[in-house]
C-alpha positions in Angstrom: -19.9 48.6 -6.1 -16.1 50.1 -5.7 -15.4 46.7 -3.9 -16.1 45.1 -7.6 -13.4 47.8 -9.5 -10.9 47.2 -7.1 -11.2 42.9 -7.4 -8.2 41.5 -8.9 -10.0 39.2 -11.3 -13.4 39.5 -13.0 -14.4 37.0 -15.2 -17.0 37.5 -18.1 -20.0 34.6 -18.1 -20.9 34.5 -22.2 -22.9 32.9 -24.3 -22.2 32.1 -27.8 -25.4 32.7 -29.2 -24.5 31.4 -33.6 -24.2 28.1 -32.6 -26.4 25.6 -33.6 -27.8 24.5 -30.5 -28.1 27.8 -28.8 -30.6 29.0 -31.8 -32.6 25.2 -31.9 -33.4 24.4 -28.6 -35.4 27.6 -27.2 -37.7 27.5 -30.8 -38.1 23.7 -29.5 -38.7 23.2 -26.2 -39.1 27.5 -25.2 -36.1 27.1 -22.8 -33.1 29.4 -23.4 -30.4 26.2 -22.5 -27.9 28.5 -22.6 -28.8 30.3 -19.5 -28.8 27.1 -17.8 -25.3 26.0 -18.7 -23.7 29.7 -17.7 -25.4 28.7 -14.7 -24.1 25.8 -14.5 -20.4 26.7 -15.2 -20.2 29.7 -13.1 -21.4 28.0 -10.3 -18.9 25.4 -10.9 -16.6 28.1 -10.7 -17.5 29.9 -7.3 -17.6 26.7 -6.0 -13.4 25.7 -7.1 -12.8 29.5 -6.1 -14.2 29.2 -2.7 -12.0 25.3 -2.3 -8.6 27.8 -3.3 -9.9 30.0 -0.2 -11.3 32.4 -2.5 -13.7 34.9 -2.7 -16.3 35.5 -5.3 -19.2 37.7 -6.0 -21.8 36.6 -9.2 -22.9 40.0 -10.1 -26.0 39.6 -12.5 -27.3 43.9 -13.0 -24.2 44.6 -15.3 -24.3 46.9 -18.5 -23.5 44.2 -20.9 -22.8 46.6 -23.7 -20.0 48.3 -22.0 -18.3 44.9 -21.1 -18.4 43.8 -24.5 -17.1 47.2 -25.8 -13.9 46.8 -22.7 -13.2 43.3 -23.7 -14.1 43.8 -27.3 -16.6 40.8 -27.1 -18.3 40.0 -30.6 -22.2 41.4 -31.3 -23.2 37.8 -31.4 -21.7 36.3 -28.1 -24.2 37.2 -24.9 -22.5 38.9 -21.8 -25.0 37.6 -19.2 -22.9 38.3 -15.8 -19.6 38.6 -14.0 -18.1 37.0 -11.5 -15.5 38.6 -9.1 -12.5 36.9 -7.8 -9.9 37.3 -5.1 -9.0 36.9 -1.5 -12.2 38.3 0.8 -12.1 41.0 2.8 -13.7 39.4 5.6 -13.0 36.3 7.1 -15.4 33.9 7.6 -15.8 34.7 11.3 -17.0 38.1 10.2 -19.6 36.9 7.8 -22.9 38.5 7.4 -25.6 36.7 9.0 -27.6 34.3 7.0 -31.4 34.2 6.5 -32.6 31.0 8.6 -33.4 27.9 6.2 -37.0 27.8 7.0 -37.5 31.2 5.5 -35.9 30.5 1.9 -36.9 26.5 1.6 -39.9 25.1 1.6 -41.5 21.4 1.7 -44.4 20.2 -0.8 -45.7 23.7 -0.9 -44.1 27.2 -1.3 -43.9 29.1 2.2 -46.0 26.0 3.7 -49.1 27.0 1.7 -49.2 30.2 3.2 -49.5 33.5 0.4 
């Protein structure tokens, strides 16, 4: 990905794992909440990014112990993906072609029922 080294922002998506909350609620209810709330925020983010006229890539297969060694990101805090950010390279005109809806949501069933 040289497209990713040469973005002028990348933002860090981290997860403070020693508090209280983050600890309780998977031993409770076997979700990891966390995950859900990076979701969440990052989301949130690509979302204001892309109302500035910006572009953004989520990038999830990182190597989470080098980004914590570059940013010097404590043992105990979770780097669970990055998020690229700047001005696209293509315009929206030149946009990759997108799967049609019927292939990637489904009604009642998944994929109608069909395996």
């Amino acid at each position: 990905m040289p497209w990713a080294v040469d973005a002028p922002v990348v933002v860090a998506l981290c997860a403070d794992l020693s508090l209280i909350t983050h600890k309780i609620a998977p031993v409770i209810s076997n979700i990891p909440y966390y995950m859900i709330d990076i979701g969440i925020a990052g989301e949130h983010f690509v979302l204001a990014a892309e109302s500035l006229g910006l572009g953004t890539c989520w990038i999830g297969w990182i190597n989470e112990k080098t980004i914590r060694k570059i940013l010097s990101i404590p043992s105990r805090v979770r780097v669970l993906s990055i998020i690229t950010l700047g001005y696209p390279a293509k315009t929206k005109d030149q946009a990759s072609e997108r799967l049609p809806a019927e292939k990637i949501s489904f009604n009642e069933k998944w994929n109608g029922g069909n395996k």
